[in-house]
LUMZA-70219 format. One record per residue (C-alpha): x, y, z; residue number from 1. Coordinates in steps of 0.05 Angstrom, whole numbers, always signed. Example, Ala and Ser with C-alpha at 12.3 -4.5 7.8 and 13.67 -1.06 7.14 Angstrom:
// LUMZA-70219
<<+246 -90 +156> 1>
<<+273 -21 +143> 2>
***
This chain:
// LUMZA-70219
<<-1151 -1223 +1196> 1>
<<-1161 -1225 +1125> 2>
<<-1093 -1204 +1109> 3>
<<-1066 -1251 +1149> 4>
<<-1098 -1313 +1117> 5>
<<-1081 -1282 +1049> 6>
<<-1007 -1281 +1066> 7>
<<-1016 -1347 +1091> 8>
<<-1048 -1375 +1034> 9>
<<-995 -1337 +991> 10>
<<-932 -1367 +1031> 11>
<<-954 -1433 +1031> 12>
<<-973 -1431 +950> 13>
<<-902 -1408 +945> 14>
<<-867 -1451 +981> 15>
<<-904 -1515 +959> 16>
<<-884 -1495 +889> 17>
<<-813 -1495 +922> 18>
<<-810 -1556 +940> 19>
<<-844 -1584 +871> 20>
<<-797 -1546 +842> 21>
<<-729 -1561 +883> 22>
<<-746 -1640 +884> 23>
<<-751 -1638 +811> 24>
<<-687 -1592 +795> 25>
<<-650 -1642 +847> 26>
<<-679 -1704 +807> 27>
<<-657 -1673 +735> 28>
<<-594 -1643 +768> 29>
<<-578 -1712 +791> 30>
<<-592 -1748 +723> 31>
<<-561 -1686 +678> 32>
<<-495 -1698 +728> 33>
<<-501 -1769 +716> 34>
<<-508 -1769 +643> 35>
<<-439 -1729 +643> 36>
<<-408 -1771 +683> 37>
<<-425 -1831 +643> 38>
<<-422 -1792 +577> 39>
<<-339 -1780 +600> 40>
<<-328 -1860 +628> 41>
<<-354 -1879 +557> 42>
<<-312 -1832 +514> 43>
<<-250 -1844 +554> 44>
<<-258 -1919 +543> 45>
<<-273 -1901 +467> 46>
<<-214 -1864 +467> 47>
<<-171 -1925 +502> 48>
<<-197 -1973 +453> 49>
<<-175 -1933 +399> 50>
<<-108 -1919 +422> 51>
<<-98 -1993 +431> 52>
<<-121 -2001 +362> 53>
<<-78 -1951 +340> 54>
<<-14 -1982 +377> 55>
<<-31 -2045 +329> 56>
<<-35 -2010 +269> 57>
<<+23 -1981 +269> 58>
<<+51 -2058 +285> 59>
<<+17 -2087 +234> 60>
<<+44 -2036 +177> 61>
<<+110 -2044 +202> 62>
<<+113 -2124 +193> 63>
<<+71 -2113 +126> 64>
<<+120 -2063 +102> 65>
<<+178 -2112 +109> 66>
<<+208 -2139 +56> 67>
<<+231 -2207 +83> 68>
<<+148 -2215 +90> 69>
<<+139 -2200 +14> 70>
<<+207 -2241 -5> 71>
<<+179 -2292 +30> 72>
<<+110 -2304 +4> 73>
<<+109 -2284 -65> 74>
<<+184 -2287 -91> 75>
<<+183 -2350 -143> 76>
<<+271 -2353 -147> 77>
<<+285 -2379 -68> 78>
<<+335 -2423 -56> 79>
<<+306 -2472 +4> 80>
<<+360 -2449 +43> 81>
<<+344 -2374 +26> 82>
<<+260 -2389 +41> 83>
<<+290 -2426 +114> 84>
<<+327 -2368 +131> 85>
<<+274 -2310 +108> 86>
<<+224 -2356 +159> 87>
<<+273 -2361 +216> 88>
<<+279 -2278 +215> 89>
<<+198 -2270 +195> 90>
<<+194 -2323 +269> 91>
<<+248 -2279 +306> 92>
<<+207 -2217 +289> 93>
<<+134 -2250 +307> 94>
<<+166 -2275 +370> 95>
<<+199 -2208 +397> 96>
<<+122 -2179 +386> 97>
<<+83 -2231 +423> 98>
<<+136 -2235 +477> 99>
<<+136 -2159 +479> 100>
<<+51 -2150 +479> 101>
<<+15 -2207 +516> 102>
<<-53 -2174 +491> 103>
<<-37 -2212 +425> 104>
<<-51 -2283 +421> 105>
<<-26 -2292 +340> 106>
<<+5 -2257 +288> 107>
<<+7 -2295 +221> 108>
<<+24 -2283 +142> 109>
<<-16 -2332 +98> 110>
<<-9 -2328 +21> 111>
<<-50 -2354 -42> 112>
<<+12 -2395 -60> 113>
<<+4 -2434 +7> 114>
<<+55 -2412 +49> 115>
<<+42 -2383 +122> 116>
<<+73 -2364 +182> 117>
<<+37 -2355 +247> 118>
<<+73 -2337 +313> 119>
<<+140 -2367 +314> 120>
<<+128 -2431 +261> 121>
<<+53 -2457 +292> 122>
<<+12 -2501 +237> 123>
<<-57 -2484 +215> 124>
<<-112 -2508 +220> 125>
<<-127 -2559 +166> 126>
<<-195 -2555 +188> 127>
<<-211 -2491 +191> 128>
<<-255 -2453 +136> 129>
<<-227 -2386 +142> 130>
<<-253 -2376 +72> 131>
<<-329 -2370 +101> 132>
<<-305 -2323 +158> 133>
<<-328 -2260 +164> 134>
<<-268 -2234 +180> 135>
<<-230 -2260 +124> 136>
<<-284 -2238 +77> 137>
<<-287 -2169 +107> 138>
<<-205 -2171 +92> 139>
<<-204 -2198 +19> 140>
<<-267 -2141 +8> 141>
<<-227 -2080 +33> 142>
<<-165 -2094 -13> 143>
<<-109 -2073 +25> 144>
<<-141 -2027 +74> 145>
<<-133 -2051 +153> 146>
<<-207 -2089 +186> 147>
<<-218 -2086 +254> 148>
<<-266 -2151 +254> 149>
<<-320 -2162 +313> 150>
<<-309 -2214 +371> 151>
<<-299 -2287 +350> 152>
<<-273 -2350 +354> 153>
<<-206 -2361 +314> 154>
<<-201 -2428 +293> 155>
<<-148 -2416 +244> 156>
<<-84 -2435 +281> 157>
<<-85 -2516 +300> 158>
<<-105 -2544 +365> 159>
<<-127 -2457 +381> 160>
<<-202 -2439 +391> 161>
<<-196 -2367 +429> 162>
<<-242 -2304 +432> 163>
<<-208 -2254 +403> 164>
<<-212 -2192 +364> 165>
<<-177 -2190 +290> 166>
<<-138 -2140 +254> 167>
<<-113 -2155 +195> 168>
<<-112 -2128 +115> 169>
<<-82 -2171 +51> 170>
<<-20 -2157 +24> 171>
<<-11 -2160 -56> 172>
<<+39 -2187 -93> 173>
<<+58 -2134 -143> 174>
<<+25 -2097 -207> 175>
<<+55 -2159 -251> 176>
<<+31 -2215 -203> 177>
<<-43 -2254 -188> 178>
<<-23 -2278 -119> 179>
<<-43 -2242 -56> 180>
<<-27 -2252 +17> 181>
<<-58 -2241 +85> 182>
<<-35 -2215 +143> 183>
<<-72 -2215 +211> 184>
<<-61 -2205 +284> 185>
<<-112 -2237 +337> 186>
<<-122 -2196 +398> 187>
<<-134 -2209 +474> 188>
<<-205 -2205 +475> 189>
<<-201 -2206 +545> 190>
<<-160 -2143 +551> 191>
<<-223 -2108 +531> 192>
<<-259 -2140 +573> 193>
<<-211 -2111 +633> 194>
<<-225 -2038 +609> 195>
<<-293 -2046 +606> 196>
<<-300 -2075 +666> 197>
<<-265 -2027 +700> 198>
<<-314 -1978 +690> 199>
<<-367 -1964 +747> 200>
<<-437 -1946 +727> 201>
<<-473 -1956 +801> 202>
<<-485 -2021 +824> 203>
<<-517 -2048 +766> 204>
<<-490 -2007 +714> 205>
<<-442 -2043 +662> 206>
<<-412 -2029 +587> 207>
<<-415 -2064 +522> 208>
<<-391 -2051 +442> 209>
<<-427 -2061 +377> 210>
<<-387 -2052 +312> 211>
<<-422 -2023 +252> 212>
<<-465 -2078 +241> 213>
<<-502 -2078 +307> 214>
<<-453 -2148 +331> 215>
<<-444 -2144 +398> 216>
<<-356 -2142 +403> 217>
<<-363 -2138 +474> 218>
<<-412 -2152 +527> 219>
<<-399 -2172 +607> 220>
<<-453 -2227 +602> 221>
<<-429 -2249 +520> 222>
<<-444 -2324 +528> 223>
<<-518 -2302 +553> 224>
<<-523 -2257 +491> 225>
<<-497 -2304 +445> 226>
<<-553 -2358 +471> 227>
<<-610 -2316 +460> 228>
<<-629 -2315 +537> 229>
<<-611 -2239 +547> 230>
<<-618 -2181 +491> 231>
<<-592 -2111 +484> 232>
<<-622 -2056 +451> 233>
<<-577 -2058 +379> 234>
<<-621 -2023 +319> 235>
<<-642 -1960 +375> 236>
<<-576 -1951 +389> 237>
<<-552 -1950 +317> 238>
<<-603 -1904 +288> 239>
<<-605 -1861 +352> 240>
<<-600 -1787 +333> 241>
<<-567 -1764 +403> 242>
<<-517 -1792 +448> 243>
<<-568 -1810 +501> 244>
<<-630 -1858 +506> 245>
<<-677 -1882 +559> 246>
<<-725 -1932 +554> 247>
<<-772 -1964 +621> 248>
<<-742 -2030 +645> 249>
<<-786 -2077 +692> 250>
<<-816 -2008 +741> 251>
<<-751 -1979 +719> 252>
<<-712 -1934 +665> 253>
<<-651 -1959 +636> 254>
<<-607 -1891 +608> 255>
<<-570 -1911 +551> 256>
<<-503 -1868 +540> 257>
<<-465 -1887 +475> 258>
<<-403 -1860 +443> 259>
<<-381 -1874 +369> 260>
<<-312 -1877 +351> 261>
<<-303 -1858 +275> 262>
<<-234 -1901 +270> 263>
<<-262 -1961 +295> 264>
<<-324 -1965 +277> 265>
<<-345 -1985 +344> 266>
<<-397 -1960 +389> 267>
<<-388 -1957 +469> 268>
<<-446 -1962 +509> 269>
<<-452 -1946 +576> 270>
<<-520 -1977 +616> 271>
<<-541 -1935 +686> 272>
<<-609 -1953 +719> 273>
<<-645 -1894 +740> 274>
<<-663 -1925 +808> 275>
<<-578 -1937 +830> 276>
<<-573 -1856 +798> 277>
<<-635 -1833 +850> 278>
<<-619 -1879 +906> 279>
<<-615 -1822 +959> 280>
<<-675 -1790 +932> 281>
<<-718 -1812 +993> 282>
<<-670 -1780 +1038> 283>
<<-667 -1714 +995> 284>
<<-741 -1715 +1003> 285>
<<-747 -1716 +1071> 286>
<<-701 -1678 +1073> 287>
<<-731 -1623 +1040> 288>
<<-798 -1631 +1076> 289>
<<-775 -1620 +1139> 290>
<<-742 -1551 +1116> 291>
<<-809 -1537 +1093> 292>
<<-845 -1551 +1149> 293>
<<-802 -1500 +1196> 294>
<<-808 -1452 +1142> 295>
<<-879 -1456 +1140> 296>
<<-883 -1439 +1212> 297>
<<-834 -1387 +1204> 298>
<<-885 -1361 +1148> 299>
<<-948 -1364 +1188> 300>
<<-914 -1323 +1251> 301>
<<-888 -1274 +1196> 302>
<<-953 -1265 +1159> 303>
<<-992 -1255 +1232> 304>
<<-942 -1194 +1245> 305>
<<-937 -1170 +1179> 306>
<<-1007 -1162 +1163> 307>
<<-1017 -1125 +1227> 308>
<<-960 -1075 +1204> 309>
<<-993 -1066 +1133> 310>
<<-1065 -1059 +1150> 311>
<<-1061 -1015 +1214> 312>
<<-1029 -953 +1170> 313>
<<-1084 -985 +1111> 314>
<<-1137 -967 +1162> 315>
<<-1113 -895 +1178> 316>
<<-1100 -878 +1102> 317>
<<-1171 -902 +1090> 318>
<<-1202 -859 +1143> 319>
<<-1164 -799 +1117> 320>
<<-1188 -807 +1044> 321>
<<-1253 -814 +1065> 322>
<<-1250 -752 +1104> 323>
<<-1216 -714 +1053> 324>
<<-1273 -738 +999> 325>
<<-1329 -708 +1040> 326>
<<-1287 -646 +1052> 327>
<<-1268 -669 +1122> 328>
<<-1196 -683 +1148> 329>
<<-1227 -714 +1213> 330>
<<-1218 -787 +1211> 331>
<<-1290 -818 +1209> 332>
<<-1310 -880 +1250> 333>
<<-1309 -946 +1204> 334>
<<-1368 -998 +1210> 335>
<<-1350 -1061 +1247> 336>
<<-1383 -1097 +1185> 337>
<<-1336 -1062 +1133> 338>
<<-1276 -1082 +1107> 339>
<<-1219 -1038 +1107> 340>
<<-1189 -1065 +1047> 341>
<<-1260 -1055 +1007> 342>
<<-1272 -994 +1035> 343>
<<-1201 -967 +1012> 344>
<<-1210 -1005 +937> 345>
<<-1283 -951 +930> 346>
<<-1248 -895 +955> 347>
<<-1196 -906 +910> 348>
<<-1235 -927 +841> 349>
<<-1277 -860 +864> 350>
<<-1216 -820 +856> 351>
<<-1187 -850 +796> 352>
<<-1261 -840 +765> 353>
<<-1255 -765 +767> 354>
<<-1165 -768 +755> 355>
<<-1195 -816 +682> 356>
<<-1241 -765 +665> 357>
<<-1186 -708 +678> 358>
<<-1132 -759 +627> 359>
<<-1197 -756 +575> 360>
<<-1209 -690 +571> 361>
<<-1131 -674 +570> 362>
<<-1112 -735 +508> 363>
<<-1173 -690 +473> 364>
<<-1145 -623 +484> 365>
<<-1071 -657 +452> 366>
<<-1108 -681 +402> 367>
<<-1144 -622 +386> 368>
<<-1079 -581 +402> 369>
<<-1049 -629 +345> 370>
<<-1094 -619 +285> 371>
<<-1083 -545 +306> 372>
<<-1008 -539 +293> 373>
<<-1026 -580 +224> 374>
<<-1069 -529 +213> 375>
<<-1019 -475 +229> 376>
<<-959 -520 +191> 377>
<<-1007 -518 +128> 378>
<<-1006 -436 +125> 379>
<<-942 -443 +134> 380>
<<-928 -439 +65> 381>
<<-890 -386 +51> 382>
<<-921 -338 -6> 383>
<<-842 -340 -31> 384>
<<-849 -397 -62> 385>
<<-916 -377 -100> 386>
<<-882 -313 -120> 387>
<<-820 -350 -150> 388>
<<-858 -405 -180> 389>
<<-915 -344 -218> 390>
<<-847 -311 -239> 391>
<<-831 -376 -280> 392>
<<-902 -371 -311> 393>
<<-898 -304 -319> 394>
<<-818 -315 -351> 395>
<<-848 -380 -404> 396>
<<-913 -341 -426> 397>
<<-857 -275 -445> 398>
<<-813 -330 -489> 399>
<<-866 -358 -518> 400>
<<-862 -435 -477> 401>
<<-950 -432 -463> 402>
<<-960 -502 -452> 403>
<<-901 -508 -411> 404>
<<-924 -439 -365> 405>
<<-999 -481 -371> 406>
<<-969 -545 -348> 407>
<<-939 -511 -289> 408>
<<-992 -468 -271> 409>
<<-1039 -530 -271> 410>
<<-985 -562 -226> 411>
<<-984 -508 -170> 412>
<<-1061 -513 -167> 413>
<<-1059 -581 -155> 414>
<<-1001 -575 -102> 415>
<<-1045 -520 -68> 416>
<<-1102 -553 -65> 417>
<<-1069 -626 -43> 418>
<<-1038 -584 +12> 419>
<<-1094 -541 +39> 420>
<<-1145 -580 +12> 421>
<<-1149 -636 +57> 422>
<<-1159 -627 +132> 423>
<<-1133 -704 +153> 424>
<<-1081 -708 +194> 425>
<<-1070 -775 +169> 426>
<<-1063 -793 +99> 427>
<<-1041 -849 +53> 428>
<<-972 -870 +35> 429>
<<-996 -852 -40> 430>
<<-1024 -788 -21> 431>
<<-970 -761 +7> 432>
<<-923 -780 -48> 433>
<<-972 -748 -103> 434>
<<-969 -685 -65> 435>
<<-897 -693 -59> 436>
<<-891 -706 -135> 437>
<<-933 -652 -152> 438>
<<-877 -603 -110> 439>
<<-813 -634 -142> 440>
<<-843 -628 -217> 441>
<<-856 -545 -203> 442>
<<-793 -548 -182> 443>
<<-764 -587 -234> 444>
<<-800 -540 -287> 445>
<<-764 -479 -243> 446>
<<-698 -497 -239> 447>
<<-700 -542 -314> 448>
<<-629 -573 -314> 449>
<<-605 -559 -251> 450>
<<-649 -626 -213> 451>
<<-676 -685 -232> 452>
<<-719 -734 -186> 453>
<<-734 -814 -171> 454>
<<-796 -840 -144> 455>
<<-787 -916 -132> 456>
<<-837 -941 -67> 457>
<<-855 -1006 -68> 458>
<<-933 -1008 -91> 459>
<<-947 -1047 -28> 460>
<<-942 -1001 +26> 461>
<<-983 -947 -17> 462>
<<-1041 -956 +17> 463>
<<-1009 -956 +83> 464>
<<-1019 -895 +125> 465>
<<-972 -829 +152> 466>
<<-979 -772 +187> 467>
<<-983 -716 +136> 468>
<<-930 -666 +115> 469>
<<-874 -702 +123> 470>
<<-840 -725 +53> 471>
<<-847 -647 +17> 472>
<<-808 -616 +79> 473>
<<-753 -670 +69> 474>
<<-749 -666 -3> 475>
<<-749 -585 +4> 476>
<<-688 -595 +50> 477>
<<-662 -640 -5> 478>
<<-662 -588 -56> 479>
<<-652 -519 -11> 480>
<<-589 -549 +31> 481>
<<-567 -600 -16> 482>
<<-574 -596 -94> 483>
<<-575 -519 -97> 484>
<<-505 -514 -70> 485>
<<-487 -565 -121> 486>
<<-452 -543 -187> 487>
<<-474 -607 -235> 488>
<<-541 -628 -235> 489>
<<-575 -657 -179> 490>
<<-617 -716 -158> 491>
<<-670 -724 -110> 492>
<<-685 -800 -104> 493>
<<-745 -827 -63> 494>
<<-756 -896 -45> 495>
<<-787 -946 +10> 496>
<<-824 -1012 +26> 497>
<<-834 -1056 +91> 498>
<<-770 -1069 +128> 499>
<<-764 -1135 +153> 500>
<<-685 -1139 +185> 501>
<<-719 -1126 +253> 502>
<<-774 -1170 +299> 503>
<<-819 -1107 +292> 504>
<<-839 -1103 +229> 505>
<<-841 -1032 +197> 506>
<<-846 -984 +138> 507>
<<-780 -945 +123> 508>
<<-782 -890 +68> 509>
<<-717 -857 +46> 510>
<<-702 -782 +14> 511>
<<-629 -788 -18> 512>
<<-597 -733 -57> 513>
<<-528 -727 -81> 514>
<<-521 -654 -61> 515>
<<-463 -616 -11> 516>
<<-477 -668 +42> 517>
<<-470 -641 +112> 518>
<<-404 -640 +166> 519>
<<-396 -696 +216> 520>
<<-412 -637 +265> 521>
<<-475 -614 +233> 522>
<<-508 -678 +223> 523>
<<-491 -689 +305> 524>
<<-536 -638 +316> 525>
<<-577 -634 +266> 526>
<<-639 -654 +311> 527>
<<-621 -587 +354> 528>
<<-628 -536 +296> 529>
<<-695 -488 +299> 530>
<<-688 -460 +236> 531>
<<-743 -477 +186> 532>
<<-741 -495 +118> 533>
<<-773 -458 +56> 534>
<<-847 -484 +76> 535>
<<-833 -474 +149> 536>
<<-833 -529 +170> 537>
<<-764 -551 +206> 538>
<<-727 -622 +214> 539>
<<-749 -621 +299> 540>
<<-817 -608 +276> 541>
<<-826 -666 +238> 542>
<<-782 -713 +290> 543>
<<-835 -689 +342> 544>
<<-895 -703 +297> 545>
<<-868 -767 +287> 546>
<<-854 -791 +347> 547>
<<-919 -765 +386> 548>
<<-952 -806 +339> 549>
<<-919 -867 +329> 550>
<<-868 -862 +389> 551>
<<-804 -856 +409> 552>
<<-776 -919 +369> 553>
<<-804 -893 +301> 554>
<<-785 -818 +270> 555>
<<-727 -789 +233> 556>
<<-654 -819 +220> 557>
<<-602 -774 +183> 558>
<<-533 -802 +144> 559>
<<-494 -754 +105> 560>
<<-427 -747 +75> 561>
<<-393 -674 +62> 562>
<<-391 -663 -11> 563>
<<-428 -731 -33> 564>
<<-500 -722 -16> 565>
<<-554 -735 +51> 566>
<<-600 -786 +63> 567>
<<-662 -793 +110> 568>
<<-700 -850 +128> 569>
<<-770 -845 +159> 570>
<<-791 -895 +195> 571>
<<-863 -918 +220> 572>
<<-905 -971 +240> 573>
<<-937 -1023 +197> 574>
<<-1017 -1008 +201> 575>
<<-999 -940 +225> 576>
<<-1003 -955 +290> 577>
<<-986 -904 +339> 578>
<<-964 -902 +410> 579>
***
């Protein structure tokens, strides 16, 4: 019974969570699919708007580049008849365009002189100010350079008062001359208008453009914005640092999607209501209750059987453990008042009692099985290398170098009793590296001119801690397999500090020498070899020190060239901690 209300329990807590958890990756499913949708409507009509822009361009730069245009408003030799006929082909030329594009309502050259042509011979505006336009400004600012002004009213041709959208740049008279000109082409404002509205964002959804400046150059309800009874968000979406915004609108959330075109200027914003994006979401949610309601049932009539399945062979094993504790394979009669489950957990913590108490006494034989072997690696020592380093005494007292033969017998006292001397299996960084020094200078004083030896570890990780006897085997290696072989003189160079290149953060310490290197072959292998060094103590030995301490991640790493030299690197743990 108990299982059975557990798995209950457990089924229902999971498929709750489902539902929690499919409702809201259906709502942001829904809104992410949205947002991509709208994020593509806006950038294609970004994209349309500035191929449209581009088309003019390329118009405009074609009637600025003509030369009956610059004839025309700054040559000072016309004949009338000459100025009459340059106007009749600058008309012809204006006319063929606006007959050709009815997206353009003018297309006019004005100059400081006071000619002008708009369309096919229309008169300005005497009227108008065009001098306190923005647009006009905007032009006469850029100096030659195309503006694509915002929405407005142009005023500038007589008896004409249209919304439209401006293009136009000046045109200069020449190096030698003071007089500029103006040329400008007004388009349909209500072309854009047709794109935009084109565009479906739901069934409230709409678009609308701000230039630069944060003016609105298009908007479906303009006259409402221009009136101040209806505002858009302009400064949010300018200094927006993503392409998406949502703010709460009247119990609802208005998602902002905006696209900036860099050759415009121009910024296309599309407006979705959250509510038209999630108007299905009351179906979906029914939808997904009632699945969860015949799962649950399914669940209850699966936990019922289930449970009965699990605890029958629960009961049995129980019984048997039981029996088996007192010495008795006969299953023995359970209380009504116990619990099988409770019954099972004591017989099992009983038996794991006595299996921890077996773990403890076997991590204490290793350990003590450890600090054996670094007994045994510390005798390992062979007397050779006492014998051949007393011959060198023996060899400087006979030629008369005492303080040399003093100097190294001092230093094989102190390497015997660094080695021997202390029973830690543990030591410091700096420790080891003392007793390693101590080796290399005997050995240095042995073999004079034929090695030579760098110490360079970082101060910082001198106090850190290492298993012992590990660096004097390594540099033994060094000189035995490497240097010895080698004709010039050698060099044994030992350096280290923290390594930081990984997310584990470790000590590495590397023994380089320049010696006979090793085959690609060898060094493949070089893990497998059994045979020991000049102390004893072999490469596999130290890999398995290493790694029983610290783990398999940590240890030995070889690289070697044939005929250029071999380098280790030991890595270990920062705080020496071990596995």
């Amino acid at each position: 019974m108990h299982m059975t209300l557990l798995f209950t329990v457990l089924v229902l807590i999971a498929l709750i969570l489902f539902l929690i958890f499919s409702i809201t990756y259906t709502q942001k499913s829904i809104l992410t699919n949205s947002n991509e949708y709208t994020k593509q409507l806006v950038a294609h009509v970004n994209q349309d708007i500035d191929s449209y822009i581009s088309y003019m361009e390329n118009i405009s730069t074609v009637v600025m580049n003509d030369s009956d245009v610059y004839q025309y408003l700054f040559s000072k030799v016309l004949t009338a008849t000459e100025e009459r006929q340059l106007r009749i082909r600058i008309a012809e030329q204006f006319h063929t365009i606006l007959s050709s594009r009815t997206d353009i309502y003018n297309i006019g050259i004005l100059s400081d002189t006071g000619k002008y042509l708009i369309n096919d011979g229309r008169d300005i505006n005497v009227y108008s100010q065009k001098e306190n336009m923005k647009w006009y400004q905007e032009t006469m600012q850029q100096n030659g350079k195309l503006v694509l002004s915002s929405s407005h009213v142009q005023d500038i041709v007589s008896g004409q008062y249209k919304w439209v959208v401006t293009l136009s740049s000046t045109i200069s008279g020449g190096e030698q001359s003071k007089e500029n000109g103006l040329f400008f082409i007004d388009l349909n404002y209500y072309d854009i208008d047709e794109l935009c509205e084109s565009i479906s964002l739901g069934q409230r959804g709409y678009i609308y453009i701000i230039d630069s400046d944060g003016e609105i150059v298009y908007h479906p309800q303009q006259q409402l914005i221009i009136s101040g009874i209806k505002s858009e968000l302009i400064e949010e979406i300018l200094t927006a640092e993503s392409d998406t915004l949502s703010v709460d609108y009247q119990g609802d959330r208005k998602l902002y999607t905006m696209s900036r075109s860099e050759k415009t200027g121009w910024t296309v914003v599309g407006v979705s209501y959250m509510s038209d994006l999630m108007k299905n979401e009351g179906q979906i949610k029914r939808s997904y209750w009632g699945i969860t309601g015949i799962l649950i049932l399914f669940a209850i009539m699966l936990a019922f059987f289930s449970s009965r399945m699990i605890t029958q062979p629960i009961k049995r094993l129980q019984m048997t453990m039981e029996g088996a504790q007192s010495g008795n394979l006969v299953p023995i009669e359970m209380r009504a008042s116990e619990s099988e489950i409770v019954s099972l957990n004591h017989s099992f913590n009983r038996m794991t009692t006595q299996i921890n108490q077996l773990m403890k006494k076997n991590i204490e034989e290793q350990q003590e099985k450890r600090k054996s072997e670094m007994k045994a690696l510390q005798a390992q020592i062979k007397p050779h290398f006492l014998y051949n380093t007393l011959d060198s005494i023996i060899w400087m007292i006979e030629v008369g170098e005492n303080e040399k033969s003093v100097e190294m017998t001092a230093a094989l006292a102190r390497f015997f009793r660094q080695s021997i001397g202390n029973a830690d299996e543990i030591v410091s960084i700096a420790r080891e590296l003392e007793y390693t020094k101590t080796y290399l200078e005997i050995q240095k004083m042995r073999y004079q001119e034929k090695m030579d030896f760098v110490i360079d570890v970082d101060k910082e990780i001198l106090q850190e801690e290492i298993v012992k006897l590990v660096l004097q085997p390594l540099v033994e290696n060094a000189l035995y397999h490497g240097i010895k072989y080698k004709e010039q003189k050698g060099l044994i160079r030992l350096t280290g500090g923290y390594d930081r290149s990984t997310k584990q953060e470790g000590i590495e310490i590397r023994v380089a020498d320049n010696g006979a290197g090793m085959s690609a072959e060898t060094l493949a292998h070089i893990f497998e070899q059994k045979e020991k060094n000049e102390s004893g103590i072999g490469i596999s030995n130290i890999q398995d020190r290493l790694q029983l301490y610290y783990g398999n991640g940590y240890g030995l790493s070889y690289e070697s060239t044939e005929g250029e030299g071999t380098t280790v690197t030991i890595r270990i743990p920062k705080g020496g901690a071990h596995a």
